[in-house]
N, C-alpha and C positions, 0 to 999 in steps of 0.2 A: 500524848501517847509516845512509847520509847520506841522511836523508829526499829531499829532493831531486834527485841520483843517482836512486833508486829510482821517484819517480811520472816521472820524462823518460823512462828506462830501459823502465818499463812501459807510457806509450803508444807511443815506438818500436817495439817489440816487436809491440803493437796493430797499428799499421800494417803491418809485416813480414807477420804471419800473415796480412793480406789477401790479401796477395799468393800466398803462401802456397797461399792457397785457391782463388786462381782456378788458380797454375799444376794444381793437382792436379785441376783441373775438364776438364784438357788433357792429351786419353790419349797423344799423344807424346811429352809431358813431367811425367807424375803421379810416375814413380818419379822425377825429382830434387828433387820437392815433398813427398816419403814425410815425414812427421814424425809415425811408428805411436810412436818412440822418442825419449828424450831427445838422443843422437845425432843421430838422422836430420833431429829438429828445429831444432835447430841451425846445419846442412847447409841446409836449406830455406830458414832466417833468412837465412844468408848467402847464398844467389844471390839472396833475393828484397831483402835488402839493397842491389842493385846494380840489380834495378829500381825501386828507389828512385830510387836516382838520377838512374836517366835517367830519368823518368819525372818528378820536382820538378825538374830540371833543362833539362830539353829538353822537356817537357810531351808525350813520346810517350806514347801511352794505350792503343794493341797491344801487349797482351802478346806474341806472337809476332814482331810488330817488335821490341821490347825482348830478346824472347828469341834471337833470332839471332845477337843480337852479344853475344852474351853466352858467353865463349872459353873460362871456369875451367874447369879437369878438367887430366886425364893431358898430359903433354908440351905445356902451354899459353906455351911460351916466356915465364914471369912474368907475362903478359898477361889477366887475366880478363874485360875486356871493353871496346868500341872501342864512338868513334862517329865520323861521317864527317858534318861541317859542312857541308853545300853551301852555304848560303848566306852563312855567314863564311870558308869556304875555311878550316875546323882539322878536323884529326884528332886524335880525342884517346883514347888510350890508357890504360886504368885498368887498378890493381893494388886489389885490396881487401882487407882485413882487418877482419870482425865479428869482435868479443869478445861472450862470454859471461858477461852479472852484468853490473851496473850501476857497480859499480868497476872492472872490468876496461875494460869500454867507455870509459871516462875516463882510465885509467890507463894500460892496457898498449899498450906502442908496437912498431911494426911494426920487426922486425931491420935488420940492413944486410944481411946476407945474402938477404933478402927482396925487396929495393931490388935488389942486382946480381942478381939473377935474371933481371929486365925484359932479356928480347932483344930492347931496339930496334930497331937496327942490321941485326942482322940480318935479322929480320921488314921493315921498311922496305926492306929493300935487295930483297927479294926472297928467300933463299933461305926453303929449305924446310925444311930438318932443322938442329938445335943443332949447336952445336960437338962433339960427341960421336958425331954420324953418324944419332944420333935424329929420324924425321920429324915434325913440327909435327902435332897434333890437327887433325879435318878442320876446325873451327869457324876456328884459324888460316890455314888454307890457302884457305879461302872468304874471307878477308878479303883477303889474300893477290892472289887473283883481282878483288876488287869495286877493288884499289888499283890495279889494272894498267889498269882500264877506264874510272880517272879521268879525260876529255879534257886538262884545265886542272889536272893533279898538280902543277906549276910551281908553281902560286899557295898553294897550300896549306902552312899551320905546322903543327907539331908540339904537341899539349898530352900533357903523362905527367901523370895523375891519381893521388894517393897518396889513397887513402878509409880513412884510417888516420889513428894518432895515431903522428907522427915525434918523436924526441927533437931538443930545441935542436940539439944538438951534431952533429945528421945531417943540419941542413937545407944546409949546408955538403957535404957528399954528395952530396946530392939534383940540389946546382946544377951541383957537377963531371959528377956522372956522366950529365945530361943538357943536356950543355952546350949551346947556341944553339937551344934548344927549353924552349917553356915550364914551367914545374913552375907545381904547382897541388894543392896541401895542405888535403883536408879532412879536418881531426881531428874529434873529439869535437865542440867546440863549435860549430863550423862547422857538422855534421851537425844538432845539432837546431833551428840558427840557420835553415840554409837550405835541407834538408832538411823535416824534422819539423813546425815553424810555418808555414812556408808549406801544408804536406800539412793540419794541419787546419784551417787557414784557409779552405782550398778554392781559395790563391790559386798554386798552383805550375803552370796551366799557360796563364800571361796570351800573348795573343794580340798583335803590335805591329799587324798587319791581317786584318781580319773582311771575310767575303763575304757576300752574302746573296744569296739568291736568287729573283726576283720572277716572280710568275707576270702575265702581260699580257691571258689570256684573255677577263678581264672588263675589263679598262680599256678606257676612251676615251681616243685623241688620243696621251698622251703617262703614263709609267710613275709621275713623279712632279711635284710641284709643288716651285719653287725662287724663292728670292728673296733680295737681299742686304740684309743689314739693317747700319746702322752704329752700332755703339759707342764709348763712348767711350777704348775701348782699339784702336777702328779697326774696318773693317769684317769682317762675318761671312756667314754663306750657312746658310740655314735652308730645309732638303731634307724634303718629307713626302714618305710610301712607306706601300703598305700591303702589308705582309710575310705571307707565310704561317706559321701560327704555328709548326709543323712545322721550320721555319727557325732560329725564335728558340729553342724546344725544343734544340734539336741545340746549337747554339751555345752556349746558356747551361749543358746538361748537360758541356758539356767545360771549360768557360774559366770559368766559377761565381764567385766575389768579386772573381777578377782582373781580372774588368770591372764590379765595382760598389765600387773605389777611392774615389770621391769622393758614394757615396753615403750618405746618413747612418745607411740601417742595410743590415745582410745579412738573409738568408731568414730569415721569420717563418714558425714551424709553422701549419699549415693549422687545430689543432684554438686556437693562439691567436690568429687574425684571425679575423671575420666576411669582410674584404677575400679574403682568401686561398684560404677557401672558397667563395665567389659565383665567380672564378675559376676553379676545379676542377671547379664545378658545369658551368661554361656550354662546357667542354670536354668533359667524361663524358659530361653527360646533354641535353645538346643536340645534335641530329644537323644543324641546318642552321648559316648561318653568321652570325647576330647578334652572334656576338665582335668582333666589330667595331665594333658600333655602341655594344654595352653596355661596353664595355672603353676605360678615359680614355686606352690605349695605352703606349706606353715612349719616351723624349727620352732620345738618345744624343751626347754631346759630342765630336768627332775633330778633329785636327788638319789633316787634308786627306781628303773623300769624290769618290767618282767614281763615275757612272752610267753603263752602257752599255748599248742597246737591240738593238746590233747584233752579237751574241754569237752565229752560226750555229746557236741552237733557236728555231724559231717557238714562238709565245708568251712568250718567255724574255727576261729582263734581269737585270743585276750590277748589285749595289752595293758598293763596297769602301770600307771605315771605315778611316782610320789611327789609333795608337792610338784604339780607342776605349774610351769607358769609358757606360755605365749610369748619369743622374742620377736620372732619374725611371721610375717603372714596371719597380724591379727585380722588387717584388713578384710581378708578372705571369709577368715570364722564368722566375722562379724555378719557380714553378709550374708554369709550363708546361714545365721541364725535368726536375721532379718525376713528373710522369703520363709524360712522357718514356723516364726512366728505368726504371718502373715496370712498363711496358707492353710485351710481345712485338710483336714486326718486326710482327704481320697486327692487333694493335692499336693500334699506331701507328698506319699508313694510313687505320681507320676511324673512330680519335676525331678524328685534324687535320684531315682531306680538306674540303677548300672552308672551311677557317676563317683567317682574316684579321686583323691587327692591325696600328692604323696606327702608323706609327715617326718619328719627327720626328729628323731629325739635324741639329745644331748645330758648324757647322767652324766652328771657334775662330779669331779675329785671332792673327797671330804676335806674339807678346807674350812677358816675363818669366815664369816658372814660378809666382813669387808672383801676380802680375798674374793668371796664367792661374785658380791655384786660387780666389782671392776673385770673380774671375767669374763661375767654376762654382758657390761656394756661393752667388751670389745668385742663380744660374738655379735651382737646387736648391731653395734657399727658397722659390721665387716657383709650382716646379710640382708639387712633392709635395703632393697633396692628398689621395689616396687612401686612405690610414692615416696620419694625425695623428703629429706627426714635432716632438718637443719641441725645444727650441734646449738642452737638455741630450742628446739623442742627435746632435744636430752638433756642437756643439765637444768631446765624448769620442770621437768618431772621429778627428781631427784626427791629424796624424803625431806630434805628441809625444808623447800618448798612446799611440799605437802602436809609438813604441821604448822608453815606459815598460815597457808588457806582454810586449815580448821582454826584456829585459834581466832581470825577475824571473823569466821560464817559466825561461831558459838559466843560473839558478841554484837556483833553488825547484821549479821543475816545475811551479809552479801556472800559473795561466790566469783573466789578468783580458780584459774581452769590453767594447774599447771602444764594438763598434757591437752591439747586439743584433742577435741570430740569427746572430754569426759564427762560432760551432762548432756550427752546428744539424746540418750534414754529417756532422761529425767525431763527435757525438754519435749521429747517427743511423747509419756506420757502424762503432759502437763503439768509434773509434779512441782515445777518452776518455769519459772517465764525470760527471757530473752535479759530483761532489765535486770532480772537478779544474778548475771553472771558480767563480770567487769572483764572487761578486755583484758589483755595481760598483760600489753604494756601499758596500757593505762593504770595497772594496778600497781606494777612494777615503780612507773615514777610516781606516785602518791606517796608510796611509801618511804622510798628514798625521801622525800621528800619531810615525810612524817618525822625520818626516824633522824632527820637532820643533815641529809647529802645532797641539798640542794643544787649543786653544781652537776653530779651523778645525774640526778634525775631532768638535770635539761641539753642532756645530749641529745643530738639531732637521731646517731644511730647509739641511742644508749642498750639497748637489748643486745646490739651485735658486741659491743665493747664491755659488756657486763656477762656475756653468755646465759641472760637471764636469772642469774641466780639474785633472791629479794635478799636486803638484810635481815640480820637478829630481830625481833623484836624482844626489847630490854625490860620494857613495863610494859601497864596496861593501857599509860596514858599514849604510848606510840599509835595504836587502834584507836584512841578517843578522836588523836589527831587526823588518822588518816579518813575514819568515819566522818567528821566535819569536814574533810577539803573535798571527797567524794560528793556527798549531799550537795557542799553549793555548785559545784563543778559540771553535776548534773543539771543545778538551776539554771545554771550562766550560760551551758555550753546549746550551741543551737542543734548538734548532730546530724549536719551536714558535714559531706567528706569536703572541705576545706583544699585548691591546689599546693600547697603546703601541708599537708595533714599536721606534721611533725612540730612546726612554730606554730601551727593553730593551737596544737592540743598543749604547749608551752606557754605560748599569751595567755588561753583561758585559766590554767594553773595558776601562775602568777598574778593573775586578778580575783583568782580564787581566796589565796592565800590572801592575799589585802582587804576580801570581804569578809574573812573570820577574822583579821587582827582588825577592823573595822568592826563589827559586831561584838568582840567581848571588849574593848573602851566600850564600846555602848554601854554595855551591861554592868561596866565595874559603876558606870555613873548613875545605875539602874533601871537605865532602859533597856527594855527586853522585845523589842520588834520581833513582830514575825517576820521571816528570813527575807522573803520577796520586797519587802519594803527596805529591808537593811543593803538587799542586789542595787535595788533603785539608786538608794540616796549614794550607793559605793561608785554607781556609775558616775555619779555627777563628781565627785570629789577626783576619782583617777587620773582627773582630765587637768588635776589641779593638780595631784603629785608628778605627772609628767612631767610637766612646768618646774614643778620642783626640786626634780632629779635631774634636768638641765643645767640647772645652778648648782648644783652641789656633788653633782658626778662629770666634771669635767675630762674623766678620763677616755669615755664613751664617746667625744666628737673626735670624727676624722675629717680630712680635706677629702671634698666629691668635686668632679668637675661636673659643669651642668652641660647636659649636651647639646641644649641649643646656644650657649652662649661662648661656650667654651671657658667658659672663668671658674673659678675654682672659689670655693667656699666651704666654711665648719660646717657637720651636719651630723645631730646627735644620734646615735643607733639606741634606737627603743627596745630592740630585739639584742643585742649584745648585754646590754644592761637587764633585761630580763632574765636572760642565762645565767648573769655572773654571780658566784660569791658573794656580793655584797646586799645585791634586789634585797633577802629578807629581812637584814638590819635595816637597810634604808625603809622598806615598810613599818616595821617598829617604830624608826624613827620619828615618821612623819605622822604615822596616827597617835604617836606619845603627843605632837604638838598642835594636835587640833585640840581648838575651844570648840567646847557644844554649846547650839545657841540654848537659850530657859524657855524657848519653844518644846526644844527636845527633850529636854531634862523631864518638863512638863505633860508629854504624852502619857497615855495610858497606857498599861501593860497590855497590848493586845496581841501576843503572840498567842495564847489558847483559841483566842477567837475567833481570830482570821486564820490563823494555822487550820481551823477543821474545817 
């Protein structure tokens, strides 16, 4: 089985049964959520598959919104499920196909006959029943009526959604048979690209404008304080507000990393900040409202804000954020959409009522996007003060880093975490488990490693001297490499914290790297051991290259004096020679010069069968 296939396959899956579980939590809809059976689970996966979609895609978060337009069943004219754009004026039309297995899902593509199925045409036109005389399920006929009641139908394009894997050779199909209307192809990779990653990122349902809602009750004069301040990228407008926290809760509980973009880290667990919990505390166990005063607050950066007083509720005022994004004081939101979530509708009302947080919003001078983000990291720099925010958690958030970490999830399945706390969600609702997210400097010198900086990657403080930032990756074979040292790294490595962490997690590398140039000699002579037997045999041999590299790396002995004797003597450093420049040639070396015994040559292929 293709390791990596199988962990994507398995938190996909993860996420699915969420859904899963809410629909069957909804007695109108529990029997098409039924998964008593392998079948029926299946069935489940697949509708809840499609509110996947809309759901990372249109950020709807009502299951029964999502569930309405949702068409699949008996006499579905091809059609399993619509959305209706008002604000970009598209209909879009989807055909879906889950596969079952994690090769299947990768592999198996949706027929043509499955493709002409889609009664566009007809459905769009209006009628009611197939070519056959057959009428439309009531789900289609409800769509049916919502199209007839469009004012501005005129305005509106066509999208046909394929949530399947099409062959090359049909995407030519795909264009004839929906001619002058978009097509729009989510395979496989697509699905855990912009599906799946975004879902546990927490960042699939970003907002482009945020409202808030301000209570006046207690102000004087006027709702908020404003002033224009000029930079030297031009002038800017710096709006304070004091929000009810009740507001930020709601907000942050829905739109969650999508609006902390440009911050240097995502939600920290309550049990590892002091920060996090002072927070928690002054919301539970405080009943009056000094959150305000004790709280340093949240600075939000937007492109264009707007306040209005005059919104027909007394006491009542709007504030509307374009893009906005969270620099400082995500901590806080976080939290407070944490008890948010946690808490029943008449607990809500009791813990926020009369609690306050003041919000500083920052509209941006219209500037270049580069211009805009070094801006932001210097306002960022200048106001996180609340939890201590190393200049190693800013530049490993950075967006290169983050199309490094898609590029290996959407191969490997693993999960490197540029900003800490960003799968704290997805952890906590199971949608991944602790193993699928790599440390980050452990991910950091792999790669280095992979991409051929092996000297990089065995610095003691390499993250501090590297400021975290990963290389390029050039090709595909740099992931092939860094997925093999990972696998055995994890076989070898015992995961204990080590006095040393730093030359522990060094040694294991570089024994690492010697059991994959040990393993593929195996394989060129074609033996194909499974890996724990190939660990084994690498143990007994290392003890031999040691040996080896004493004699041929003369450069690595120094003069030590011994301390009971006082006398001085050569004494070769294992761990210098590790580090250096030269360790992977000399691995080459030595595994180009082993003879395999015709014991070995003569084993069976037993990797299939000890592997499972």
């Amino acid at each position: 089985m293709n390791t990596g296939q199988a962990r994507k396959y398995t938190i996909l899956t993860h996420i699915l049964d969420e859904y899963v579980r809410e629909g069957k939590g909804v007695r109108q809809r529990s029997s098409l959520f039924d998964d008593s059976t392998e079948e029926r689970q299946n069935q489940a996966r697949a509708r809840a598959f499609i509110h996947l979609y809309l759901a990372a895609t249109y950020g709807i978060l009502s299951f029964e919104e999502r569930e309405l337009t949702i068409t699949d069943g008996s006499y579905d004219g091809g059609i399993d499920a619509y959305h209706i754009d008002t604000e970009n004026k598209i209909l879009e039309i989807i055909q879906s196909k889950f596969r079952v297995g994690s090769s299947n899902f990768e592999s198996k593509n949706i027929s043509a006959e499955e493709i002409l199925s889609i009664d566009l045409d007809r459905i769009l036109n209006g009628h009611r029943e197939s070519t056959d005389g057959r009428s439309y399920n009531g789900r289609i006929l409800a769509f049916i009526e919502k199209l007839q009641k469009i004012p501005d139908i005129a305005r509106y394009k066509t999208r046909v959604t394929i949530l399947a894997n099409v062959k090359a050779e049909q995407y030519a199909l795909v264009e004839r048979l929906f001619h002058g209307d978009e097509t729009n192809i989510v395979n496989f990779d697509r699905c855990y690209g912009e599906l799946v990653m975004p879902t546990i990122r927490g960042e699939q349902h970003y907002t482009s404008s945020m409202r808030l809602q301000i209570d006046l009750s207690n102000k004087s004069n006027s709702s908020r304080l404003s002033a224009e301040i000029i930079t030297a990228h031009g002038p800017s407008e710096v709006t304070v507000v004091l929000v009810p926290t009740l507001e930020i809760a709601k907000i942050m509980s829905r739109y969650k990393n999508s609006i902390l973009r440009y911050n240097p880290r995502s939600y920290l667990e309550f049990r590892e900040q002091r920060t996090n919990e002072g927070i928690h505390q002054s919301i539970v166990e405080i009943e009056t409202g000094e959150f305000a005063i004790l709280n340093n607050g949240i600075t939000i950066v937007s492109d264009e804000t707007y306040v209005n007083e005059r919104v027909g509720s007394k006491n009542r005022a709007q504030v509307e954020i374009v893009n906005p994004q969270i620099i400082n004081g995500g901590q806080t939101a976080y939290t407070l959409a944490r008890i948010f979530d946690e808490s029943s509708d008449i607990d809500r009302e009791r813990l926020f009522s009369g609690k306050e947080v003041m919000v500083r919003i920052i509209t941006l001078p219209q500037i270049d996007e580069e211009s805009k983000k070094n801006l932001i990291l210097s306002i960022s720099s200048a106001t996180n003060s609340q939890t201590a925010v190393s200049s190693t958690d800013r530049t490993a958030s950075n967006d290169h880093n983050r199309e490094i970490a898609e590029i290996v999830f959407k191969k490997t399945g693993l999960l490197y975490e540029p900003k800490r706390g960003e799968y704290s969600d997805a952890l906590r609702s199971k949608y991944i488990e602790k193993a699928n997210v790599i440390d980050r400097t452990l991910f950091t010198r792999i790669l280095h490693i992979a991409s051929g900086r092996y000297t990089t990657a065995t610095q003691r403080k390499m993250m501090k001297n590297t400021g975290g930032v990963i290389p390029e990756i050039d090709d595909d074979g740099v992931v092939d490499v860094f997925s093999d040292l990972y696998d055995i790294y994890t076989e070898v490595s015992d995961h204990h914290a080590p006095t040393d962490a730093a030359d522990r997690t060094i040694n294991t590398l570089a024994f690492a790297m010697f059991v994959r140039a040990f393993k593929f000699r195996r394989q060129r002579e074609g033996v194909t051991d499974w890996l724990p037997r190939a660990i084994e045999e690498a143990r007994v041999l290392y003890t031999d290259f040691e040996e080896w590299a004493r004699e041929n790396a003369q450069e690595f002995f120094a003069s030590r004096t011994d301390k009971n004797t006082g006398t001085r003597r050569l004494v070769f450093s294992l761990n210098k020679w590790r580090r250096s420049a030269r360790y992977p040639g000399d691995v080459l070396t030595y595994i180009d010069l082993l003879v395999l015994s015709k014991e070995e040559l003569a084993r069976p292929q037993s990797s299939i069968t000890e592997g499972e």
